[in-house]
C-alpha positions in Angstrom: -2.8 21.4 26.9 -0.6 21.3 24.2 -1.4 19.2 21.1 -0.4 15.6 20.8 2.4 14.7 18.5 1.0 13.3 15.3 2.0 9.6 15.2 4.7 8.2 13.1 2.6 6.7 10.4 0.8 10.2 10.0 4.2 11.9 9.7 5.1 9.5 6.9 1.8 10.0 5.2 1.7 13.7 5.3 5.0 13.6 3.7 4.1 11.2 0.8 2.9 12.9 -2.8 -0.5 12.4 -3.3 -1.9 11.1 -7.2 -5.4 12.4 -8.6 -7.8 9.7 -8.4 -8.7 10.5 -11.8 -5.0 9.6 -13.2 -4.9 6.4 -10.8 -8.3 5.3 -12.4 -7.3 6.3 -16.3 -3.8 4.2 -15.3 -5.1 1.0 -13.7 -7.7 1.0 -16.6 -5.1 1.1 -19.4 -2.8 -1.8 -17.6 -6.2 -4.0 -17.2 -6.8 -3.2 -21.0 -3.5 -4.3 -22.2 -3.4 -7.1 -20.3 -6.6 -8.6 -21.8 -5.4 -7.7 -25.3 -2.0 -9.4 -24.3 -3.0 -12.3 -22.5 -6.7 -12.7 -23.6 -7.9 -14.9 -21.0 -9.5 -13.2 -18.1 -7.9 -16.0 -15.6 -4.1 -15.4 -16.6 -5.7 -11.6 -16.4 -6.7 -11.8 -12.6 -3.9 -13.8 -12.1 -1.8 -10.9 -13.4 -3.4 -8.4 -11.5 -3.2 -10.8 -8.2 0.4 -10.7 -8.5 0.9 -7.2 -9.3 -1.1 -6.4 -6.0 0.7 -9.0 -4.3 4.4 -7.2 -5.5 2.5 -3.6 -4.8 1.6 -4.8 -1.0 5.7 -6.1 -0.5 6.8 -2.7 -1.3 4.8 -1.0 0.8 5.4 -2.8 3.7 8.7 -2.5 2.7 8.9 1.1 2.5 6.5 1.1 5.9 9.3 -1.1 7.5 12.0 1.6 6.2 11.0 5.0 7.3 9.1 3.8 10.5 12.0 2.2 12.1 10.3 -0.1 13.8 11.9 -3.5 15.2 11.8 -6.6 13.1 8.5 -8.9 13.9 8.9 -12.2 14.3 5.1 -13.6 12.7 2.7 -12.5 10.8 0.6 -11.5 13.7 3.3 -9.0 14.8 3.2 -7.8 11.4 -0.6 -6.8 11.5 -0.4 -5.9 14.7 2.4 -3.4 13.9 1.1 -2.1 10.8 -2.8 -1.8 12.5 -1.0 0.2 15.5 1.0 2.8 13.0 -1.2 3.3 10.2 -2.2 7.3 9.1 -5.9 6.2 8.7 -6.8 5.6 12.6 -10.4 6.3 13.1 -10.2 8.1 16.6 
């Protein structure tokens, strides 16, 4: 029996560039760092960082949306739904 065709989402994935988890670490640090010596309260901080995640999830979804080519959904159900059912990380 012939091996099953990876899935789209594992295509996309295995075609993405990795980063070390060491740079990502060092990198997230220094932005958290300079924001606190910008901003200097830890709430406009974490509210910062909440919208910086926020923007981060957008694009990915985004870029998901893009090179998956699947159809528009029409709630936010559909959306999690769709996402759930294409993701690279299944655990099967």
């Amino acid at each position: 029996m012939p091996p099953a065709a990876p899935r789209s989402g594992e295509a996309i994935f295995a075609s993405v560039e990795r980063v070390n988890a060491e740079l990502f670490t060092l990198t997230y640090g220094a932005i958290v760092r300079q924001l606190l010596t910008d901003l200097e309260e830890v709430d406009e901080v974490n509210k910062q960082l909440d919208q910086m995640g926020y923007n981060i999830g957008i694009r990915l979804i985004d870029e998901f949306l893009a090179k998956s080519n699947v159809s528009r959904c029409v709630d936010f159900k559909e959306t999690a739904e769709m996402i759930a059912k294409d993701q690279p990380y299944h655990t099967s």
